[in-house]
PyMOL commands that place a pseudoatom at each C-alpha (Angstrom):
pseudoatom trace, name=CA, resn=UNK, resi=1, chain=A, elem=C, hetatm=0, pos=[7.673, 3.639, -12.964]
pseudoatom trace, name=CA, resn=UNK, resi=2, chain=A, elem=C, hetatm=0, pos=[6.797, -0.155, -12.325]
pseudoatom trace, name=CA, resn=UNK, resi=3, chain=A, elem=C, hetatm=0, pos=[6.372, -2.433, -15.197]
pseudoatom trace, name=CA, resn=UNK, resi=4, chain=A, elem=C, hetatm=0, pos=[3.865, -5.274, -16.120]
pseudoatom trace, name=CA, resn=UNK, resi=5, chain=A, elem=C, hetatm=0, pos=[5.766, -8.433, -15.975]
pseudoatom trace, name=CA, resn=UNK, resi=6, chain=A, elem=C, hetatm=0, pos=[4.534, -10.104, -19.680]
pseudoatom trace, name=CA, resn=UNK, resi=7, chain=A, elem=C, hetatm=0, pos=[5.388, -13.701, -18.159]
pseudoatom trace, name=CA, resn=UNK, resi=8, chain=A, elem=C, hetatm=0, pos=[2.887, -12.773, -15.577]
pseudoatom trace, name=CA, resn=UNK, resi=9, chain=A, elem=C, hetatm=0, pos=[-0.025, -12.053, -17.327]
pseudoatom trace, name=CA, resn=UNK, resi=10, chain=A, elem=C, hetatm=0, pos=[-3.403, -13.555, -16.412]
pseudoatom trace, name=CA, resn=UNK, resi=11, chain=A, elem=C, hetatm=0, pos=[-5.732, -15.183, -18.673]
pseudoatom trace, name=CA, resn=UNK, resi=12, chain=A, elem=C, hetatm=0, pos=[-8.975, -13.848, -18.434]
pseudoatom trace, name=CA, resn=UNK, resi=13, chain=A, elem=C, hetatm=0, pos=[-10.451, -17.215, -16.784]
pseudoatom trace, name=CA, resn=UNK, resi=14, chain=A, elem=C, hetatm=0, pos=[-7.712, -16.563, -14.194]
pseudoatom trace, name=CA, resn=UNK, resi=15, chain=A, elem=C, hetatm=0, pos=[-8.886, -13.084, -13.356]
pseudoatom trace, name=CA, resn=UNK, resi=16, chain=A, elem=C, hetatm=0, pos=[-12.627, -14.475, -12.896]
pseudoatom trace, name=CA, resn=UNK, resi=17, chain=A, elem=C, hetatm=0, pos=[-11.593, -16.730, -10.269]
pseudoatom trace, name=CA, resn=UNK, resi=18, chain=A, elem=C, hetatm=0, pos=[-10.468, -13.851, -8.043]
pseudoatom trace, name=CA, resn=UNK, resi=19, chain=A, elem=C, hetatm=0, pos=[-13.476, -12.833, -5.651]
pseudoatom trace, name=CA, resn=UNK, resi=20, chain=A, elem=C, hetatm=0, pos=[-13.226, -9.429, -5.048]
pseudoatom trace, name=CA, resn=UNK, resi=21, chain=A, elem=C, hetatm=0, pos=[-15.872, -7.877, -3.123]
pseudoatom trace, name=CA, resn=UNK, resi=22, chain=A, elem=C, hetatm=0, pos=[-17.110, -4.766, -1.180]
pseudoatom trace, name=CA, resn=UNK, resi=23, chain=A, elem=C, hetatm=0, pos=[-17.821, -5.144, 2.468]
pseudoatom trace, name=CA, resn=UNK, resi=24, chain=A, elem=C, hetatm=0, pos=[-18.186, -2.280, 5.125]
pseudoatom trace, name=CA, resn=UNK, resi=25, chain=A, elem=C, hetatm=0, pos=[-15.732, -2.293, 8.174]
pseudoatom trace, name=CA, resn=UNK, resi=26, chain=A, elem=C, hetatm=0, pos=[-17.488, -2.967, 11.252]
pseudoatom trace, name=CA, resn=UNK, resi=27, chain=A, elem=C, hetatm=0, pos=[-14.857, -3.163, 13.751]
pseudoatom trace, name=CA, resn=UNK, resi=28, chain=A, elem=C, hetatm=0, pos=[-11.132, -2.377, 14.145]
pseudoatom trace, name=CA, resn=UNK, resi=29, chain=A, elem=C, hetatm=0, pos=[-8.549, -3.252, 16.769]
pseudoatom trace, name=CA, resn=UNK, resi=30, chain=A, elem=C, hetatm=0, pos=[-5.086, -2.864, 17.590]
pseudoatom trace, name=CA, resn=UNK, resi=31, chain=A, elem=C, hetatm=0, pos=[-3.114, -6.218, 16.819]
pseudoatom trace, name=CA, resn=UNK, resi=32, chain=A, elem=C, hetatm=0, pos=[-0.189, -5.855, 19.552]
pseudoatom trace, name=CA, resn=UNK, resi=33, chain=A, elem=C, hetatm=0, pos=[0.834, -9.280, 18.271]
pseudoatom trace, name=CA, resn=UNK, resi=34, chain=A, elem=C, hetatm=0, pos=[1.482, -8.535, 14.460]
pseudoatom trace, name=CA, resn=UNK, resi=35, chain=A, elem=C, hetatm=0, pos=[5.349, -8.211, 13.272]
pseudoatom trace, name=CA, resn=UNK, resi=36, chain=A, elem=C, hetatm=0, pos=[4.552, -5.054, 11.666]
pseudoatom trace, name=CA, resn=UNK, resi=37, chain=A, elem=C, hetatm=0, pos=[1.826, -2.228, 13.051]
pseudoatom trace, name=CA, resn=UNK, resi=38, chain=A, elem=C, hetatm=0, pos=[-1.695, -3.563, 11.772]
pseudoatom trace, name=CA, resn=UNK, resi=39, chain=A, elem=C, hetatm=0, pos=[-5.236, -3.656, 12.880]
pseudoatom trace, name=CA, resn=UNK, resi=40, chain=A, elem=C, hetatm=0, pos=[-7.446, -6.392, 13.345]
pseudoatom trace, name=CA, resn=UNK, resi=41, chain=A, elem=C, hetatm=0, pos=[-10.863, -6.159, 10.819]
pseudoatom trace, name=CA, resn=UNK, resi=42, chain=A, elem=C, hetatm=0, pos=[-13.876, -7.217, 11.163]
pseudoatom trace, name=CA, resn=UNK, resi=43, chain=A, elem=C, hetatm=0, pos=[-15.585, -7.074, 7.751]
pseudoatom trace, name=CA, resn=UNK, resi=44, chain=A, elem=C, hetatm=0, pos=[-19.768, -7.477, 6.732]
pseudoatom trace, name=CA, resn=UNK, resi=45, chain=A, elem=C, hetatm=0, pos=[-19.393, -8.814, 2.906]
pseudoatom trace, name=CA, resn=UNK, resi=46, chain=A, elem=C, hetatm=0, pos=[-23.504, -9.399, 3.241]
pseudoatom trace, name=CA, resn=UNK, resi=47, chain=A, elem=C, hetatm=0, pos=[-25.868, -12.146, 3.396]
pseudoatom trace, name=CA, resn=UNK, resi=48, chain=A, elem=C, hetatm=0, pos=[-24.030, -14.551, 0.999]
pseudoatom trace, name=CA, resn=UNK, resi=49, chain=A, elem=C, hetatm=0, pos=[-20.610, -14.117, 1.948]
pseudoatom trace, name=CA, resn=UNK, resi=50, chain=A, elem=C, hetatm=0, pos=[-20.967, -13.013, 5.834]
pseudoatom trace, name=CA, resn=UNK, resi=51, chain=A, elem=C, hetatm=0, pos=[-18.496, -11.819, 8.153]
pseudoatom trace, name=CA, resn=UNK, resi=52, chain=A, elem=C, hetatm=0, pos=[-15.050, -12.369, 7.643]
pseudoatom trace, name=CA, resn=UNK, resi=53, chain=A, elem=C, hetatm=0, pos=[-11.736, -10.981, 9.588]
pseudoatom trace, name=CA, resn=UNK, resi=54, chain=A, elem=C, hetatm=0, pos=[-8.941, -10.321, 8.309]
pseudoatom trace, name=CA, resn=UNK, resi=55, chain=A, elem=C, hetatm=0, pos=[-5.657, -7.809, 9.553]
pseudoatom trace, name=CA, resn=UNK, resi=56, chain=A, elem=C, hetatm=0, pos=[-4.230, -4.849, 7.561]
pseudoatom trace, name=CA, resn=UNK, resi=57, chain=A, elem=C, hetatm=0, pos=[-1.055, -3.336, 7.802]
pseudoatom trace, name=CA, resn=UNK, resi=58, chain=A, elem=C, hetatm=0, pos=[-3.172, 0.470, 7.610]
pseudoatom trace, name=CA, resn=UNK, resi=59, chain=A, elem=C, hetatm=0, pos=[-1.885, 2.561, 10.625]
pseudoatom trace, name=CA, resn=UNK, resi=60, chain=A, elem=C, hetatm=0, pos=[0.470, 4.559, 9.152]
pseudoatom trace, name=CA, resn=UNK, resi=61, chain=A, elem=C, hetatm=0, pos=[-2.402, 6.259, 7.289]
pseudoatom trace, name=CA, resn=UNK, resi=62, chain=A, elem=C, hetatm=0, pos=[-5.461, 5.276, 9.054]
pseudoatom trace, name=CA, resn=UNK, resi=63, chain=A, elem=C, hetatm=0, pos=[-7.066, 5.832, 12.476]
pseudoatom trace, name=CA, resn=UNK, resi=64, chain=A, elem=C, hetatm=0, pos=[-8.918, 3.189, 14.055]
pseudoatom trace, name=CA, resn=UNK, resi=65, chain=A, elem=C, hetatm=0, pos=[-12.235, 5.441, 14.234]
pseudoatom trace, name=CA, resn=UNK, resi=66, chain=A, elem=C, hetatm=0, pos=[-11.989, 6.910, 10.284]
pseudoatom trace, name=CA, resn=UNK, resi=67, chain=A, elem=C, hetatm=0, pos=[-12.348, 3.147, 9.215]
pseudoatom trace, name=CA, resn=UNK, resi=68, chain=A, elem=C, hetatm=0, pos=[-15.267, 2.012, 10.714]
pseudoatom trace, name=CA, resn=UNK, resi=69, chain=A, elem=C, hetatm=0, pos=[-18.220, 1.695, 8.705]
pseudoatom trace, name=CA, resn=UNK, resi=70, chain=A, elem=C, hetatm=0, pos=[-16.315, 2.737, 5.537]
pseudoatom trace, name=CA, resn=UNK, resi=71, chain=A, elem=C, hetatm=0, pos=[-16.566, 0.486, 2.664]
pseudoatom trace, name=CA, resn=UNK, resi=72, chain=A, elem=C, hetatm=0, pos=[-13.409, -1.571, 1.611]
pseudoatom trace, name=CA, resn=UNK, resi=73, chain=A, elem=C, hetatm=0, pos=[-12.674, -4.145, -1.051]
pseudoatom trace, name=CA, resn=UNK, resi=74, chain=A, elem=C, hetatm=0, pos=[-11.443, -7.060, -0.478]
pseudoatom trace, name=CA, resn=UNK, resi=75, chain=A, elem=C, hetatm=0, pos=[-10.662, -10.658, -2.093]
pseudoatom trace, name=CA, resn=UNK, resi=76, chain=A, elem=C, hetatm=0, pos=[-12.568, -13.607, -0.288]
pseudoatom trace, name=CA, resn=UNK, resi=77, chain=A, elem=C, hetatm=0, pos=[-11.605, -16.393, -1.982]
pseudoatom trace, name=CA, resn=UNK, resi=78, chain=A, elem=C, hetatm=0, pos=[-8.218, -16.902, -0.352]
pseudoatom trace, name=CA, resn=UNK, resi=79, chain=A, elem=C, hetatm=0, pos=[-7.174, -19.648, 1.379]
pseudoatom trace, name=CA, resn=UNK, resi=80, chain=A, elem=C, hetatm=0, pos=[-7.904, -18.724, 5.851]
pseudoatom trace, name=CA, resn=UNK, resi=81, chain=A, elem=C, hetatm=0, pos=[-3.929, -17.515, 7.186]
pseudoatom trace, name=CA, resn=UNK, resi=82, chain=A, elem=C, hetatm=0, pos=[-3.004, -17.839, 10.399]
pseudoatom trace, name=CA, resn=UNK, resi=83, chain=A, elem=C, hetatm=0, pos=[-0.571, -15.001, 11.533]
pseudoatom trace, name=CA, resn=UNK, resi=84, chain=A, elem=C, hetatm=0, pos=[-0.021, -15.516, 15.224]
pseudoatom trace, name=CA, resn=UNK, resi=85, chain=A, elem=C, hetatm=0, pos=[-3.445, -16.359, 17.475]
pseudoatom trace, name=CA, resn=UNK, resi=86, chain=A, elem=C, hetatm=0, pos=[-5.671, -14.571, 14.653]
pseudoatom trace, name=CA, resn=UNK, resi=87, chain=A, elem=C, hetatm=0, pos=[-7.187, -16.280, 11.713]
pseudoatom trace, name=CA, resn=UNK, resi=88, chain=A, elem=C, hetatm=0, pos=[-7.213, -14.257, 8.686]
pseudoatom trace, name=CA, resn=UNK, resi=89, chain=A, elem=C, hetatm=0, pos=[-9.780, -15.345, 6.043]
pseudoatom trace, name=CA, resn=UNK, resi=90, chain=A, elem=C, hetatm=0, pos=[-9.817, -12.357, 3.562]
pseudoatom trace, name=CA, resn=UNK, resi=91, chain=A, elem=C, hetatm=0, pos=[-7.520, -10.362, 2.008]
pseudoatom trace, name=CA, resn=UNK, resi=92, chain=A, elem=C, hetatm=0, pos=[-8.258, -5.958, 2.110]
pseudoatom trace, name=CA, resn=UNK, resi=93, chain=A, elem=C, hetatm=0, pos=[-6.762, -4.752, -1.257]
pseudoatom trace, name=CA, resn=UNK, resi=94, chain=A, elem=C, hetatm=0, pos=[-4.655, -1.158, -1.551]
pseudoatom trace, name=CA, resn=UNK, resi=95, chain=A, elem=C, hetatm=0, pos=[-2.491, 0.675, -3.051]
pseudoatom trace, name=CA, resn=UNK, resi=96, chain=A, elem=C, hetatm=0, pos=[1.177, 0.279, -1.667]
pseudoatom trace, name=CA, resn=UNK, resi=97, chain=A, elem=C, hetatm=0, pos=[3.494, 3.426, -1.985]
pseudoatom trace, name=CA, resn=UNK, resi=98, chain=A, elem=C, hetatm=0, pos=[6.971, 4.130, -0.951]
pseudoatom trace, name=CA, resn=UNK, resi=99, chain=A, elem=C, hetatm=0, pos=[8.075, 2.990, 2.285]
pseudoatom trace, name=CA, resn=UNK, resi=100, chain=A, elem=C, hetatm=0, pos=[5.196, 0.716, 2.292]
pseudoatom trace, name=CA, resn=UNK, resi=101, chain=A, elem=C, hetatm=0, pos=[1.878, 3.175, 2.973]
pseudoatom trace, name=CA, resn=UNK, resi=102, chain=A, elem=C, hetatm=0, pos=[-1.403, 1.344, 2.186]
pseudoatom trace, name=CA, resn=UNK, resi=103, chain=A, elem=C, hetatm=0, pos=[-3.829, 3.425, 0.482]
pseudoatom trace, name=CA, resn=UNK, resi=104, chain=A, elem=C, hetatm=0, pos=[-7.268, 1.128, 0.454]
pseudoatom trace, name=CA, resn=UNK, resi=105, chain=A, elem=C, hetatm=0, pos=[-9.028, 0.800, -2.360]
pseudoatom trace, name=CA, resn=UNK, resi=106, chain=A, elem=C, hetatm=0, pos=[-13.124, 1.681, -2.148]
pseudoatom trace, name=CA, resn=UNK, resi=107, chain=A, elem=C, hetatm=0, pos=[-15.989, 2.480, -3.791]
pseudoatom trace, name=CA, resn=UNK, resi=108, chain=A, elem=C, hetatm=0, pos=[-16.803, 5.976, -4.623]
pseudoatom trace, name=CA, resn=UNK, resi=109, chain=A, elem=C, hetatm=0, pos=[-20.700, 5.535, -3.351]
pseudoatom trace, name=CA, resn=UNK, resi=110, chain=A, elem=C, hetatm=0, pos=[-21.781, 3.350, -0.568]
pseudoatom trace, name=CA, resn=UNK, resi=111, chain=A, elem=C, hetatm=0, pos=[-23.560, 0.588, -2.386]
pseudoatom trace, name=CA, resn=UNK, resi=112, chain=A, elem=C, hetatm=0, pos=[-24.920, -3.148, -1.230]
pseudoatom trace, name=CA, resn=UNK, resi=113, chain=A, elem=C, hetatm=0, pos=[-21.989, -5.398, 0.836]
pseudoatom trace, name=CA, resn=UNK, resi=114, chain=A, elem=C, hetatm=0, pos=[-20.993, -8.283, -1.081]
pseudoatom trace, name=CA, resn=UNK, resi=115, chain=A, elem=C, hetatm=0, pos=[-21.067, -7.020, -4.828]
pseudoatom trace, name=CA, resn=UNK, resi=116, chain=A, elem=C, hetatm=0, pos=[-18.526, -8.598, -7.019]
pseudoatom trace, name=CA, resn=UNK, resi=117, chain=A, elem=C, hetatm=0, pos=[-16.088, -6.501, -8.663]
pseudoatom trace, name=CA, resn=UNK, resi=118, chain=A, elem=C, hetatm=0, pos=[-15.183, -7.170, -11.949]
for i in range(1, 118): cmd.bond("trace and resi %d" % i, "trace and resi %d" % (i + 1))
show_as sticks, trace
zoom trace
């Protein structure tokens, strides 16, 4: 079982300034180009935030055609990444298990792009 690291721990003015938000998938593609097996995301985070893109390393448990339209979340406040010819400029958060299998993380109930989690 994985432990907390105490010399880790966030304040809770830390945790505020990470922008986690739900968006709905609205495209996927394969990204040839990656090191590792990902797709390419394209991501509606609603009328505030927009549309951002971002990759995921999610084919070992996802298909290209279960993800779109399903809601995701996601931090938006990251620096943009380039990896390769892609810009990245969000981050899609999941659960990582053994040998590296992504489990996203998502709202129960579809509910408005762009709400802040917290």
């Amino acid at each position: 079982m994985e432990t907390v690291n105490k010399t880790m721990e966030l304040t809770w003015s830390e945790f505020e300034r990470v922008e986690m938000r739900v968006g709905t998938i609205l495209e996927v593609n394969d990204f040839p180009e990656a090191r590792k097996p990902a797709y390419q995301l394209t991501i509606d985070f609603g009328a505030v935030i927009g549309i951002r893109k971002t990759s995921a390393q999610i084919t070992k448990r996802y298909q290209k055609e279960v993800l779109l339209n399903r809601q995701i979340v996601a931090v938006v406040n990251f620096p943009k990444k380039q990896i390769g010819k892609f810009m990245s400029e969000c981050l899609v958060l999941g659960a990582v298990g053994e040998g590296g299998d992504v489990i996203l993380l998502s709202p129960d109930f579809k509910i408005e792009n762009g709400l802040r989690i917290g």
